[in-house]
C-alpha positions, 0 to 999 in steps of 0.5 A: 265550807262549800269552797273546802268542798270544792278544793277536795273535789279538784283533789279527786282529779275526776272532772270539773267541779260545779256547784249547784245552788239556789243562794246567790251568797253561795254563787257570788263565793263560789265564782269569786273562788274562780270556780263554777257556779250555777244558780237554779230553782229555788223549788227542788223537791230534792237534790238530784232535781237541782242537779240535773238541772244543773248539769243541763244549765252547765253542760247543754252540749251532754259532753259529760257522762258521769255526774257525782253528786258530792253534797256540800256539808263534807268539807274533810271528805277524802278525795280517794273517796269521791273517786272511789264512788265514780269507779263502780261506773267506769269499771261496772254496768250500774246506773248508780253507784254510791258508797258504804263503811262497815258499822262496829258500834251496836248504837250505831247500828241500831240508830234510825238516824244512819241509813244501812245498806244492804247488798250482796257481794259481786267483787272486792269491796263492791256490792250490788245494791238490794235495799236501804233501810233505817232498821236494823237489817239484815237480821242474823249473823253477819256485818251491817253497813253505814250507807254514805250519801255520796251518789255517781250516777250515768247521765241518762241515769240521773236523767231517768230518776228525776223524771220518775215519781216518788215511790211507795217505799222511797215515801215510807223510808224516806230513801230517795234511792229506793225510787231508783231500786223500785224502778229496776235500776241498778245501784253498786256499793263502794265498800270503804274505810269510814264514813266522812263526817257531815257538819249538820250542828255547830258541833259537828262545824268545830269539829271539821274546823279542828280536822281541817285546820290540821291538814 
């Protein structure tokens, strides 16, 4: 699964892919794939920590100034999506960017299970990030949005985050991107088309089987 993800990440054609891992089965593939591989600490309270200890281990020199955080459980992601969550960085002032589909299912909408996104309009399909939460919100009438835990960040961005402590509404939500919104850093959100699918059961495993084996 992981080396799926690297080949869609080398089909974004955004930069050089790096997996960040603390199991050495996942290295010894990885590197055997012909493709980089760094080994942290096993202790990372979360993934941004293993990042960006990572990004130091495999760029010492800070030659990158962009840094995706593609997660390793999207196999059938689409390239054009990992790219389209870079853009609001190269084009825009935000420290971070991420991505967000619109919901058209009412379970989906009120399941705490998918995080929402919620923002205001600053260009075609780009929103300025004010609030993650997994209530139904905004209230009223109007579109609800899927938020997907695909994260670009600015290097001395990334850098900031993971020195600052866990906040108060990050602990109540359980939204590790709230700590960046309740510290005054900006989040922009790529609107696209659907959301990719995560393998988090057997089910989901089969299903990007039969997805991947399509293509």
């Amino acid at each position: 699964m992981i080396l799926h993800v690297v080949d869609r990440a080398l089909e974004a054609n955004i930069g050089k892919p790096i997996v960040c891992t603390d199991n050495k089965a996942i290295f010894d593939a990885v590197s055997a794939y012909g493709s980089t591989a760094v080994m942290t600490r096993e202790d990372h309270p979360s993934g941004s920590d293993r990042i960006w200890e990572g990004v130091t281990l495999a760029d010492p020199d800070a030659k990158a100034e962009f840094i995706v955080n593609l997660q390793g459980d999207l196999p059938t992601i689409s390239p054009d999506m990992i790219s389209a969550c870079l853009a609001p960085l190269m084009s825009g002032d935000a420290d971070i960017a991420t991505l967000a589909t619109l919901i058209n299912d009412v379970e989906e909408r009120d399941n705490s299970n998918v995080v929402k996104a919620i923002g205001t309009p600053i260009g075609e399909n780009l929103q300025r990030a004010l609030y993650f939460t997994r209530a139904t919100a905004p209230s009223g009438d109007g579109p609800h949005y899927h938020h997907i835990g695909l994260y670009a960040y600015r290097r001395a961005a990334l850098e900031k985050f993971v020195s600052l402590p866990p906040s108060p509404l990050e602990l109540r939500e359980k939204l590790e991107q709230l700590r960046a919104l309740e510290n005054g850093m900006q989040i922009d959100i790529a609107i696209v088309d659907t959301a990719p699918l995560g393998v988090d059961t057997q089910q989901d495993l089969e299903k990007a089987r039969q997805i991947l084996a399509q293509t």
